[in-house]
LOLOSE-8295 format. One record per residue (C-alpha): z, y, x. Coordinates in steps of 0.5 Angstrom, whole numbers, padded with zeros to 4 digits, always signed. Layout:
// residues N
ZYX...
***
This chain:
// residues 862
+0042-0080+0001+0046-0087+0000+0045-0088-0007+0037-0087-0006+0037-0091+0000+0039-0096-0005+0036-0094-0011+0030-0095-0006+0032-0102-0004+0032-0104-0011+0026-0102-0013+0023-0105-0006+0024-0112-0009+0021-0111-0016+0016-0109-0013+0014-0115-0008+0017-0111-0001+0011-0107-0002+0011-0101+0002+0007-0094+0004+0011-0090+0010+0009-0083+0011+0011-0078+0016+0014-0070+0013+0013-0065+0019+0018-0059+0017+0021-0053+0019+0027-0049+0018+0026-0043+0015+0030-0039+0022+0026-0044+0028+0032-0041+0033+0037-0044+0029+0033-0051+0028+0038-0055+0033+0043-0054+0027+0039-0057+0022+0043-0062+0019+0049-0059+0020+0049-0055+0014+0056-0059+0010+0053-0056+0003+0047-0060+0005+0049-0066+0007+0054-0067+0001+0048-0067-0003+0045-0072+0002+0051-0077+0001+0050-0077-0007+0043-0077-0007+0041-0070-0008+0036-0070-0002+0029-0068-0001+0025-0073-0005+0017-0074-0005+0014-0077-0012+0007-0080-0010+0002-0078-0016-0005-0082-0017-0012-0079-0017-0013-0086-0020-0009-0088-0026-0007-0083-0032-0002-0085-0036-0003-0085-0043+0004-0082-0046+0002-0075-0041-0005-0074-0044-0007-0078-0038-0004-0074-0033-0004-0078-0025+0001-0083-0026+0008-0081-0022+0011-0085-0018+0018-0086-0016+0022-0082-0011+0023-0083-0005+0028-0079+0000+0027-0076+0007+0031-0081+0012+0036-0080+0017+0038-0073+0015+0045-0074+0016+0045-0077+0022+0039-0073+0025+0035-0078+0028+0028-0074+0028+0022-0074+0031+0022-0067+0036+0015-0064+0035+0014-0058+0038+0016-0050+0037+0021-0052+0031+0018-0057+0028+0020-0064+0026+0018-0070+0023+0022-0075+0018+0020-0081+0016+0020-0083+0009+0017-0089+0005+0014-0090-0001+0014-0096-0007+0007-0099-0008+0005-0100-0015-0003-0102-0015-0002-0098-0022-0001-0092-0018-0008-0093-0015-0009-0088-0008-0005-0082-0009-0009-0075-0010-0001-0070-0010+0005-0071-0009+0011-0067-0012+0018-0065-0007+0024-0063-0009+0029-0060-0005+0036-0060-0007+0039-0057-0001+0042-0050-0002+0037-0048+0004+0029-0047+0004+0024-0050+0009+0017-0049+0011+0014-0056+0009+0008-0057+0014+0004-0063+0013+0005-0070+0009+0002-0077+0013+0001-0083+0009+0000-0089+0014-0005-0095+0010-0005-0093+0003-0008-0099+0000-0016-0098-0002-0016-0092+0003-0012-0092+0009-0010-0086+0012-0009-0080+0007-0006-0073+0010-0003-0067+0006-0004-0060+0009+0002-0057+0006+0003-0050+0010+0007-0048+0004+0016-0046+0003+0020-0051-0001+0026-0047-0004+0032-0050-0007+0031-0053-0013+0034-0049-0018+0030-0043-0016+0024-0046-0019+0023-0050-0027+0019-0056-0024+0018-0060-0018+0013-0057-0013+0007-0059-0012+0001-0061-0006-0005-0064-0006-0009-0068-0001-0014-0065+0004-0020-0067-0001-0024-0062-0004-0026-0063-0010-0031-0057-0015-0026-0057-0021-0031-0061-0026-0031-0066-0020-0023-0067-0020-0021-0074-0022-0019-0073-0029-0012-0076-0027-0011-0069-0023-0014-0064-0028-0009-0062-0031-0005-0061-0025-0010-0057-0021-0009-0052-0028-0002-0051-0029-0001-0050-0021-0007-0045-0022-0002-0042-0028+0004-0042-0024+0001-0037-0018-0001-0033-0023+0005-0031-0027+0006-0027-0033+0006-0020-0029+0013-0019-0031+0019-0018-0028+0022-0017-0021+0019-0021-0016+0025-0025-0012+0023-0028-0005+0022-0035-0007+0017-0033-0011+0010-0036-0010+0006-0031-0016+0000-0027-0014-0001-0021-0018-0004-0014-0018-0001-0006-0018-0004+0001-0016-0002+0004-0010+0005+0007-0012+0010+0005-0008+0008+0009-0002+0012+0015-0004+0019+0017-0004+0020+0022-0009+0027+0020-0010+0029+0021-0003+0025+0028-0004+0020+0031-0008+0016+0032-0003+0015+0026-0001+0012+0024-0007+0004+0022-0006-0001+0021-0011-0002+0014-0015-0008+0012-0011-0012+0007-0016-0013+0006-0023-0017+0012-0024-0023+0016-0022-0020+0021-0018-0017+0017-0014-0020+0011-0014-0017+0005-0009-0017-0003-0007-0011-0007-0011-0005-0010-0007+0000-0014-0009+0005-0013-0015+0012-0013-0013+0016-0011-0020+0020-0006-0017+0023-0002-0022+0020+0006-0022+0022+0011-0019+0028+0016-0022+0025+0022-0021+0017+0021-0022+0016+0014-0027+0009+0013-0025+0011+0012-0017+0015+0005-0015+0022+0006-0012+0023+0004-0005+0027+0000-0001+0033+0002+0001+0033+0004+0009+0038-0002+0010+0033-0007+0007+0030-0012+0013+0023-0012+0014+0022-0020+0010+0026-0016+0004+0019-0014+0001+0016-0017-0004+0009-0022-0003+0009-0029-0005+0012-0033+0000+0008-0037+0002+0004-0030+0006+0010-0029+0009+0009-0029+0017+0009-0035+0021+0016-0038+0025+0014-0035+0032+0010-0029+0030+0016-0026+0026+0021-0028+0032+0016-0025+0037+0017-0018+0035+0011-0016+0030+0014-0014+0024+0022-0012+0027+0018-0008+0032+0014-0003+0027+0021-0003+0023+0025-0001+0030+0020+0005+0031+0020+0008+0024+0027+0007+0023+0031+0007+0030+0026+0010+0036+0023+0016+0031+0028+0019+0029+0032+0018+0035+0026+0022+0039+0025+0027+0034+0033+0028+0035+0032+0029+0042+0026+0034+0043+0029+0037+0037+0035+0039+0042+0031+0039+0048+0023+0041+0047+0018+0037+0051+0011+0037+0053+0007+0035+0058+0005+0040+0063+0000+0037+0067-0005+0030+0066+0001+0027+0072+0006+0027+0066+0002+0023+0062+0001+0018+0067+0008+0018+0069+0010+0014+0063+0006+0007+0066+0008+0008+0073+0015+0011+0071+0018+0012+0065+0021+0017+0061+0028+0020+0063+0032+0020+0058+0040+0022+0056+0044+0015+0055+0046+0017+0049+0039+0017+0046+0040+0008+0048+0046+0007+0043+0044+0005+0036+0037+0003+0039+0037-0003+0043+0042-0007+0038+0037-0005+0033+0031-0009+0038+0033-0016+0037+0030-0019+0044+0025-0020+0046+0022-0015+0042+0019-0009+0046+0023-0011+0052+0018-0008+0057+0018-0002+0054+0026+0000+0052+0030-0001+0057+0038-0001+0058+0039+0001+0064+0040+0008+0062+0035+0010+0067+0028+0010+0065+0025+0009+0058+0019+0008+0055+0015+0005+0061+0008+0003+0058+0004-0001+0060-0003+0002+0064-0007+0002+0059-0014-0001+0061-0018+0006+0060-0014+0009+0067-0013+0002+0070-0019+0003+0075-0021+0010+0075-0016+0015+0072-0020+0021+0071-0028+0018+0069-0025+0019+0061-0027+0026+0061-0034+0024+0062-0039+0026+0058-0042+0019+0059-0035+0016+0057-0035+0020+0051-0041+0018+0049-0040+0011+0050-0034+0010+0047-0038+0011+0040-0042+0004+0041-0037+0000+0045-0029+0002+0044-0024+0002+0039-0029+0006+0033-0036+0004+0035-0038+0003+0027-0039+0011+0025-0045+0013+0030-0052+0014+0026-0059+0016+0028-0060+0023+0026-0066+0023+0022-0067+0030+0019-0065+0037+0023-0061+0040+0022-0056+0036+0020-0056+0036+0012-0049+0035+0008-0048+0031+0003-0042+0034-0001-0043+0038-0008-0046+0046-0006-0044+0047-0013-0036+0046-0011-0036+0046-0002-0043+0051-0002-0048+0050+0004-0044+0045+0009-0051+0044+0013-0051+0045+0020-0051+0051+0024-0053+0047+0030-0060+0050+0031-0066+0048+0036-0064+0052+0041-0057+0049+0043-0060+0043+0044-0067+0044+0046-0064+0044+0054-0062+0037+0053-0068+0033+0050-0072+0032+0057-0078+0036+0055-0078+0035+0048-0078+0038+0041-0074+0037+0036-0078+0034+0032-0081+0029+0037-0074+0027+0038-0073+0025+0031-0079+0021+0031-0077+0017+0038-0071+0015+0035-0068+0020+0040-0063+0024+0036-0056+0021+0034-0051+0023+0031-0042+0022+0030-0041+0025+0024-0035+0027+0021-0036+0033+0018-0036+0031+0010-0031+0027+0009-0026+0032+0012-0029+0038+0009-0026+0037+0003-0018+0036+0005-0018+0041+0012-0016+0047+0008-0010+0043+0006-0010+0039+0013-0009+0045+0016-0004+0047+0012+0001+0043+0016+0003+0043+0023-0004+0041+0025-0010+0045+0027-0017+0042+0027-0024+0043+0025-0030+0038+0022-0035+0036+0027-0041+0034+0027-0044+0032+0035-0050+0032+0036-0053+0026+0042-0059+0024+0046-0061+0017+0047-0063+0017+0055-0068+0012+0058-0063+0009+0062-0060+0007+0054-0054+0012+0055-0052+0017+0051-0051+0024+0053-0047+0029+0048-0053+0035+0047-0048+0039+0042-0041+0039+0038-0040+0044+0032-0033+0045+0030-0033+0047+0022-0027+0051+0018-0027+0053+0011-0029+0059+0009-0023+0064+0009-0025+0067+0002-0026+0060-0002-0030+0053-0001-0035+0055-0005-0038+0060+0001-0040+0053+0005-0037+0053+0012-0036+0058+0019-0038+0054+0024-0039+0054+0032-0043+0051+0037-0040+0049+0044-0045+0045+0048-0044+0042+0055-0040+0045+0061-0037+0043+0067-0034+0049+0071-0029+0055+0068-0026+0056+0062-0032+0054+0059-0032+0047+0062-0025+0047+0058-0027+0049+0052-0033+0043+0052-0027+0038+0053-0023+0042+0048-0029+0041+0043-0029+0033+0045-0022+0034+0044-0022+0035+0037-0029+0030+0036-0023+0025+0038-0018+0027+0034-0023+0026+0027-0025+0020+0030-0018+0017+0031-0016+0019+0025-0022+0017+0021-0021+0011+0026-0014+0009+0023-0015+0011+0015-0021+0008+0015-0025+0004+0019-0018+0000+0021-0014+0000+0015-0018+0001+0009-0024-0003+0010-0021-0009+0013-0014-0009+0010-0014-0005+0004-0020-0008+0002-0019-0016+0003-0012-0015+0000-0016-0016-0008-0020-0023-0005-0013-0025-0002-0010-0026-0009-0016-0027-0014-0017-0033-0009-0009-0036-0010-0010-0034-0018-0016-0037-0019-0019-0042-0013-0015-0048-0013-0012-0050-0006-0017-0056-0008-0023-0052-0009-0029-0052-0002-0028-0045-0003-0021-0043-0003-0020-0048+0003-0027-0044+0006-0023-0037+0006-0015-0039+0006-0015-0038+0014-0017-0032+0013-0013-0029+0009-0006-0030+0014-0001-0026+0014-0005-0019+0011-0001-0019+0005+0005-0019+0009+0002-0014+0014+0000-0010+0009+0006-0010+0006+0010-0007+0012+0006-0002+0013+0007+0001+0005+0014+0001+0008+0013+0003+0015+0006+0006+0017+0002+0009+0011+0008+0011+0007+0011+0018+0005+0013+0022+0011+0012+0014+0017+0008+0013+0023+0001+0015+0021+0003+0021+0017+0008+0024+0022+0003+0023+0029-0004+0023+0025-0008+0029+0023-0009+0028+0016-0001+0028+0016+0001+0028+0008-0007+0027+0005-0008+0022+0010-0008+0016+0005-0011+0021+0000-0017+0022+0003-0017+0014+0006-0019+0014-0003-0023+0020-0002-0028+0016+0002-0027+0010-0002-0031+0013-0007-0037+0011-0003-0035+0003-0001-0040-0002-0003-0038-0009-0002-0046-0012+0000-0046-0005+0005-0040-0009+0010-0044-0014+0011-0046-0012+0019-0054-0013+0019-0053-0008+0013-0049-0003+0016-0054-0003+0022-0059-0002+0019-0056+0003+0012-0053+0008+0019-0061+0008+0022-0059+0005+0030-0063-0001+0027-0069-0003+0024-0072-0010+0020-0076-0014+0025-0078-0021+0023-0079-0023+0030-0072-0020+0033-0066-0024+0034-0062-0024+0028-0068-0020+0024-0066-0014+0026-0069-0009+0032-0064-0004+0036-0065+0002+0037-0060+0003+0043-0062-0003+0045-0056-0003+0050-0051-0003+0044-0044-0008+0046-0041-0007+0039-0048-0009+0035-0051-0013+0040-0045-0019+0039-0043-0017+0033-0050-0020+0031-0048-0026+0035-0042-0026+0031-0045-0025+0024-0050-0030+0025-0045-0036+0028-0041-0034+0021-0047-0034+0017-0050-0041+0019-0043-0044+0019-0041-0042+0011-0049-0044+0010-0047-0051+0012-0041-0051+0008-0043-0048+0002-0050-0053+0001-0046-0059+0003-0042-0059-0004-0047-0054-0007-0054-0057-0008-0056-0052-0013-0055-0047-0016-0053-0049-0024-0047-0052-0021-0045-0045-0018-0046-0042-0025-0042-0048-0028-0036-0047-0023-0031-0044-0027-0026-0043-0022-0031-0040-0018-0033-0035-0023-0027-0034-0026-0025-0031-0018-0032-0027-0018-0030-0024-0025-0023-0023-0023-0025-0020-0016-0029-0015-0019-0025-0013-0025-0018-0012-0023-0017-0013-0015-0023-0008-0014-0023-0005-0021-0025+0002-0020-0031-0001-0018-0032-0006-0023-0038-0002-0027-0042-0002-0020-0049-0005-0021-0049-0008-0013-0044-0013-0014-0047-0020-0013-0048-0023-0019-0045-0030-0016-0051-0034-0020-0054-0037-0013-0051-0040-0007-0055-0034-0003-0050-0030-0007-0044-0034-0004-0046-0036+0002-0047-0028+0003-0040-0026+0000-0037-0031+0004-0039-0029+0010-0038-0022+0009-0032-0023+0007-0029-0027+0013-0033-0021+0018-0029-0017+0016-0023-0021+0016-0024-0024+0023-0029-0020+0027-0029-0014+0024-0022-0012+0025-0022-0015+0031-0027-0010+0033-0023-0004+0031-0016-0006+0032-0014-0009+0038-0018-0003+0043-0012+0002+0040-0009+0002+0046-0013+0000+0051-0016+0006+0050-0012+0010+0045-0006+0008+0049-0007+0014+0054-0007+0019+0049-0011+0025+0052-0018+0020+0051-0016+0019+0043-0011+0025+0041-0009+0023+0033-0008+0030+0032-0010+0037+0034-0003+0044+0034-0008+0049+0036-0016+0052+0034-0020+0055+0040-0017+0060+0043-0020+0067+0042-0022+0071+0048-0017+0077+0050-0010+0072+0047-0006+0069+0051-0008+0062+0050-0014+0064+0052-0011+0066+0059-0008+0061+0059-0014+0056+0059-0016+0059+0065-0011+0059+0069-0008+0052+0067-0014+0048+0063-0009+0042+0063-0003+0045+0060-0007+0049+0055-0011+0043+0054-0004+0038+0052-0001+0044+0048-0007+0043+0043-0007+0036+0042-0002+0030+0041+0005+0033+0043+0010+0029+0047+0014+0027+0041+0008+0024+0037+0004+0021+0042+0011+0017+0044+0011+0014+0037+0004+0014+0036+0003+0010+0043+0009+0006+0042+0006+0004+0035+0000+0002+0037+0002-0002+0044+0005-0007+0038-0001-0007+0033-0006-0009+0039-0002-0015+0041-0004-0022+0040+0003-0026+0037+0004-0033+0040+0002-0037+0034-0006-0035+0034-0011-0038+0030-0018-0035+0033-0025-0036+0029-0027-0043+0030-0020-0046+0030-0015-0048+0025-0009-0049+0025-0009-0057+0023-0016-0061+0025-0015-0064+0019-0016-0058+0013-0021-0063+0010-0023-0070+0009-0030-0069+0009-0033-0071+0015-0040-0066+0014-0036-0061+0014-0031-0062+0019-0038-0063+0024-0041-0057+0022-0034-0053+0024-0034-0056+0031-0042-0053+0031-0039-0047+0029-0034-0046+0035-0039-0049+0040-0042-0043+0038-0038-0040+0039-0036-0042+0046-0043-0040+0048-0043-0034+0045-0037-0032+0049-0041-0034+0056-0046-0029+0053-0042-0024+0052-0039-0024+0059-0046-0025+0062-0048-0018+0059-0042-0015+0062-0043-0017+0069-0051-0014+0068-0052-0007+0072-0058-0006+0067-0052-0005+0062-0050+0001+0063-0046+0002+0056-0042-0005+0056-0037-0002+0062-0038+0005+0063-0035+0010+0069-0028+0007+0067-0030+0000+0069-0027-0002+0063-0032-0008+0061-0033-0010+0053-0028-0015+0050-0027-0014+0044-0032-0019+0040-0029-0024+0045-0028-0030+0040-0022-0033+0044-0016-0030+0047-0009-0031+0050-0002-0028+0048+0000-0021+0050-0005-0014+0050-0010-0017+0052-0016-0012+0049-0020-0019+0047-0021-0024+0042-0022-0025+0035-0016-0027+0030-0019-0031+0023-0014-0027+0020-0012-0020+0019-0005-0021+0022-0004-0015+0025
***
């Protein structure tokens, strides 16, 4: 620092003492150790002989003729008081240093700037200020990025300013910048990935197997043929597995969470990874399960009566001291601090979930059950039934006749007066159908330790806009071969007796297929398996300067990072999922089964809607569309959502294009459609419903997509799984027993101990202590949020059109949220609250830190 100080001295004399000062926020890359930052001796050795951190301005003006007329580069100019640590506190970590730049009038307004860091220790670079640039004034670089040691990396890296340019607008000084920056990101798609490395690349879904460690353990590739076909993530360069070549190898269990590969500028936040997010998932899979499995190995647990369950809110779980050692070190605070306890006296002690809050036993209504099918964590299945009896839609030639053996005469008591056909007709008759897609699998499913069937349930729209369950069919494959079609049976609504028992046993199983299908699909496949390809198509091919790419990035937070952690942790061969939901070892296999049937334009929720018979087209609605259960929380402000989304990313999009030649002629943008569909969706390449990107309709269509599934979408189907699953007996994730027959001793049992009986079919102790524990982390909010219509830096883009039509968008957005608690204080509503007296929160826009079963994070960062 002291030869660049006076290197910078000089220079400042030959240049008239004409200057440009500027301001670096940054960040360590451990924020708890952030006092200790200058006292690295390595660090300021390199200070002291001028290798420090150095910033070289570049030119959006001037090219120079020696480099093909690339942006003329300035002198360096080094970070200041590092040593003596005079820095400008920030907040949560943060710090600002000072740096000054020499002014040359042949450097003109600067476009980039280059860093070099020749610390031995990384850091998060947040933001470069510039204070009176000459001929513009104040320039802002929003960085958000890690900046290595330099022998990590062959070049300097580089950042441009805020500005959004289209690639054939770009100063002719920065082009050639923005395409070798674009080059670097992509890679060669060779070799391992370090953790330094910024390269976004594609694979197939390989590593989720263990065949090393047992070759049970091996899964199928899922993506890269039409068996399996499977959305793409992203490519680490792990060497492949010893006992089967086409599976990655895994990490070893020592590995930390951080020690999986995804290009680090995905990596999580500062406070988020010091909270307990990703360390927590790691804790349960690796230190709390097997810890638990050793106990009820030794000392078999089940709950015995609906008290039990409710002990662990208001109680605890008692538990031998020793089971604690070799945990709580494992659990850095404050990581799950209100469920693991060290006083050896109480453990695991969840909070209550919202479903018991109020009323511990208004889950077991009919009225519940139904409601959660429009308003809880899975509100994205239900259909309108628009033939009797149900059809299926699976090949006869292979699965036989899978068509529903529910007939008028079950059903007909509960149609108040009407037919069957009337019914239809009035748009009375709905359907939770998850027969077909766990038809093909049960076999096998039921294989394993799980029991189950396929359900189809059957319901009847009431006048008051509730639903009422009419029937539930509970389909096993035939014994003698799936050729035969389906054996079925029929329960329908009881109150008393055993046959009151079996009805809720028969709801049981319905919430079994629900919060499987819940968890594979509507959770994990459709948000963050699918938005995984748009995360790196975006980095590969939309330069950080591109309106689009700056449109799309805050969407796109921490998912690569999360999706990694759950190969390792959750999905995996033998982890969470597999271990505590029904599927068991084909759960991510037939997660590729129902990809087969994903569309892209069927995503958008106006389309969903209407694909799935609850709405109809009407131009005099609101948003365009007619509800047919009016009263329907999850579509009613979804539809606000969705339209709020829309007419922001039209305002954005139609400010930088004004026709639709100029969209044809961005070659970034259809080099990132191209790539989207051809490799990160590529088993879908040849589908005719892709939008062709030839219009600014197609884009404003994609985008909005897009960011409703990044935003609102997993918003809906995520942060509900406790507040409703968190009390297992309401959504099982598994089932260990089939109806019990008449004359057996389960059968006694169920009359004469329905609740036992009852705990004994579904989620055991074990598994719904994982589940539960899992499912409290995944529904929490970190403390570093950003929700839809906020960014983390007010400044994410110079132009003032867009920055207005933004603010409209999160003013909306506030309005929408007034809205939405005016309806759930209607009495006229009866599905926004229910008999549990849980009110509707899920499309909330914003939230506070903590479970709170509200708010919609831009990103899938959870």
């Amino acid at each position: 620092m002291l030869i660049g100080s006076i290197v910078g001295a000089i220079s400042g004399l030959r240049h008239g003492g004409k200057k440009i000062h500027g301001t670096v926020v940054l960040m360590r890359s451990n924020v708890l150790d952030f006092n200790d930052f200058g006292s690295s001796l390595l660090d300021n050795l390199h200070e002291i002989l001028g290798g420090g951190v150095s910033l070289r301005l570049v030119s959006a003006d001037h090219g120079d003729p020696s480099k093909n007329f690339q942006g003329k580069v300035g002198e360096k100019a080094y970070l200041e008081n590092w040593i003596a640590n005079t820095i400008i506190p920030i907040f949560a970590g943060e710090t600002a240093f000072s740096v000054t730049f020499d002014w040359d009038e042949e450097l003109g307004v600067p476009g980039a700037f280059f860093i070099r860091n020749e610390h031995f220790s990384e850091f998060f670079l947040k933001s470069v200020t510039l204070e009176d640039v000459p001929g513009h004034g104040r320039l802002h670089f929003d960085c958000n990025s890690w900046v290595y040691p330099a022998k990590n990396y062959k070049t300097d890296r580089i950042f441009f300013t805020n500005q959004a340019y289209l690639p054939n607008e770009t100063p002719e000084p920065l082009r050639k910048y923005r395409i070798d920056e674009l080059s670097n990101l992509r890679g060669n798609g060779k070799g391992e990935r370090k953790e330094w490395d910024r390269i976004y690349d594609y694979d197939v879904y390989n590593d989720i197997g263990d065949p090393d460690s047992n070759l049970d353990l091996g899964r199928p590739v899922l993506g890269g043929s039409t068996k399996y076909p499977y959305p793409r993530r992203g490519r680490t360069g792990r060497p492949p597995s010893k006992k089967d070549p086409k599976s990655e190898s895994r990490l070893p269990d020592s590995s930390k969470p951080t020690d999986v590969y995804v290009p680090r500028d995905e990596r999580f936040g500062h406070l988020k990874m010091s909270d307990f997010l990703a360390y927590g998932l790691k804790s349960v899979s690796r230190s709390i399960k097997p810890k638990l499995e050793d106990l009820f190995d030794t000392t078999p647990g089940e709950f015995d009566d609906f008290n039990d369950v409710f002990d662990l809110f208001e109680k605890g779980l008692p538990v031998p001291r020793s089971l604690l050692e070799g945990i709580t070190e494992n659990i850095p605070a404050p990581l799950l601090k209100e469920i693991f306890r060290t006083d050896g006296e109480r453990f695991l002690r969840f909070p209550t979930p919202q479903l018991i809050h109020e009323d511990k036993s208004a889950w077991r209504t009919d009225e519940e059950f139904a409601r959660e099918m429009l308003a809880g964590v899975n509100p994205v299945v239900i259909s309108r039934l628009q033939e009797f009896p149900p059809p299926s839609n699976l090949d006869p030639t292979i699965y036989g006749d899978q068509t529903s053996k529910i007939t008028e005469e079950h059903i007909k008591g509960g149609l108040d007066g009407l037919t069957v056909d009337e019914a239809l007709e009035k748009n009375k008759l709905y359907i939770l159908n998850h027969h077909d897609p766990l038809i093909p699998y049960l076999r096998r499913i039921n294989g394993t330790s799980t029991k189950t069937y396929a359900t189809r349930t059957l319901l009847f729209l009431k006048n008051d806009g509730t639903l009422k369950p009419l029937a539930i069919e509970l389909s096993l494959p035939h014994p003698q071969g799936d050729q035969f079609g389906a054996i079925s049976r029929v329960v329908v609504p009881a109150v008393e007796g055993v046959e009151g028992s079996i009805w809720l046993l028969a709801k049981a199983y319905v919430a079994v297929n629900d919060t499987g299908f819940h968890q594979l699909i509507s959770h994990w496949l459709n948000t963050h398996a699918t938005i995984e390809p748009f995360v790196i198509s975006t980095n590969r091919q939309l330069s950080v300067i591109h309106p689009i790419h700056k449109l799309l990035v805050p969407h796109f937070r921490d998912t690569m990072n999360i999706n990694a952690l759950a190969r390792q942790s959750l999905i995996n061969a033998d982890g969470i999922i597999e271990t505590t939901h029904y599927p068991a070892k084909y759960s991510m296999e037939m997660s590729s089964f129902v990809y087969k049937s994903w569309v892209f334009p069927d995503q958008a929720l106006p389309v969903d809607l209407i694909k799935r018979g609850v709405a109809m087209e009407d131009p005099s609605a609101p948003h365009g569309l007619r509800l047919l259960i009016e009263d329907y929380p999850y579509a009613v402000d979804g539809l606000e959502i969705w339209s709020a989304i829309k007419t922001w990313v039209t305002d954005y999009c139609s400010f930088y294009y004004k026709n639709d030649e100029t969209l044809r002629n961005d070659t970034e943008l259809q080099s990132w459609w191209k790539e989207l569909r051809e490799r990160g969706h590529g088993d879908k390449k040849d589908e005719p419903w892709w939008p062709k990107m030839q219009s600014i309709q197609d884009l404003i269509e994609s985008c909005t997509i897009i960011i409703w599934i990044s935003s609102a979408l997993h918003a809906a189907v995520n942060f509900g799984q406790y507040p409703y699953g968190g009390f297992s007996p309401n959504r099982p994730s598994t089932s260990r027993r089939l109806l019990p027959e008449e004359g057996t001793r389960e059968y006694k049992e169920l009359e004469s101990n329905p609740e036992k009986a009852f705990l004994r079919t579904i989620t055991s102790q074990l598994q719904a202590l994982v589940g539960v524990s899992v499912i409290e982390i995944l529904s929490r909010h970190s403390s570093d949020e950003v929700y839809l219509g906020q960014r983390s830096n007010p400044e994410w883009t110079l132009d003032k059109e867009a920055l207005e039509a933004f603010e409209r968008f999160g003013e909306r957005l506030g309005e929408i949220e007034g809205r939405i608690g005016g309806r759930n204080k209607d009495p006229e509503l009866k599905n926004r609250v229910g008999p549990v007296e849980m009110p509707y929160t899920l499309l909330f826009p914003t939230s506070s830190e903590g479970l709170t079963g509200r708010g919609i994070p831009n990103s899938i960062s959870i």
